[in-house]
C-alpha positions in Angstrom: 0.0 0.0 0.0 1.5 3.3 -0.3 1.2 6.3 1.8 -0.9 8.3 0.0 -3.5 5.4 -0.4 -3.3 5.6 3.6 -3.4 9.2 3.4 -7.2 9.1 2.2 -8.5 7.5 5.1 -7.1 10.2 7.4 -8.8 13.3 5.1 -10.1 16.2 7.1 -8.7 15.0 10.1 -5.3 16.8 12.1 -2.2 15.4 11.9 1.3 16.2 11.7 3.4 15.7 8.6 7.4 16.0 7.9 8.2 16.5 4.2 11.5 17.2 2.6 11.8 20.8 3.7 9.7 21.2 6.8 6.9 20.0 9.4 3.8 21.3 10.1 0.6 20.5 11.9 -2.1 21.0 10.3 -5.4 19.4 8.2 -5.4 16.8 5.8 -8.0 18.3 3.1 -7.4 16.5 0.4 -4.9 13.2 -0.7 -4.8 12.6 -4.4 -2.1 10.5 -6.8 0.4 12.7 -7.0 0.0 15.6 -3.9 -1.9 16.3 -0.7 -3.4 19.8 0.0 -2.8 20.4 4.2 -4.3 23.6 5.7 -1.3 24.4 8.0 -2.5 25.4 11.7 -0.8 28.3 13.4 -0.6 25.9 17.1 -0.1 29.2 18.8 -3.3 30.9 17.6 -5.1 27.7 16.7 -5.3 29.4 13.2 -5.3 28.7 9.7 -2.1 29.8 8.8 -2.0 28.9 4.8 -2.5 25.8 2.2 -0.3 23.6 0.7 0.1 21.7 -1.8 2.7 18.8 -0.9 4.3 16.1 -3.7 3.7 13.0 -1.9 6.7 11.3 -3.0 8.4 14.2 -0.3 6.3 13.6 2.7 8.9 11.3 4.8 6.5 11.0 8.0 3.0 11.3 9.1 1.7 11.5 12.7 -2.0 10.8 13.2 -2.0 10.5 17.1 -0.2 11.7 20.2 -0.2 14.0 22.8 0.0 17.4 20.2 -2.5 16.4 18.1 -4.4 15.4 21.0 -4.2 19.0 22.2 -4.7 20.8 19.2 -7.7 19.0 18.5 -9.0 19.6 21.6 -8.3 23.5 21.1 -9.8 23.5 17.8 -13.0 22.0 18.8 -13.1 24.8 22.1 -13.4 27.3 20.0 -16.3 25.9 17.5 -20.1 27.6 18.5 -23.0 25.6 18.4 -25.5 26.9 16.1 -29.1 27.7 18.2 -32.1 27.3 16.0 
């Protein structure tokens, strides 16, 4: 299987990825054939910071779990509102 086949199951969800010239956290929008689009996550202002557009064959590591994703999900989801009807 290759990683970006493993990529797909993990769309919209937060994770950390390592490519060949950096590491960001941030969410997986999007895993295609040939690239990934990740919405990189300022962790300081639990913002958006910008989108990129990765070459898969570059990504060198992926984490899906652990204690900072943990926590940055958990920030994330702290600052969502509930809609009232």
């Amino acid at each position: 299987m290759k990683l970006v086949e493993k990529l797909k199951e993990y769309e919209n969800q937060y994770l950390f990825i390592r490519w060949a010239t950096g590491g960001e956290y941030g969410k997986l929008m999007y895993a295609g054939d040939d690239f990934i689009e990740f919405n990189i996550i300022d962790v300081d202002t639990m913002s958006y910071r910008e989108t990129m557009l990765i070459y898969a064959p570059l990504i060198l590591e992926v984490s899906i779990g652990g204690a900072d994703i943990a926590r940055i999900v958990a920030e994330v989801s702290s600052q969502m509102t509930l809609h009232e009807k």
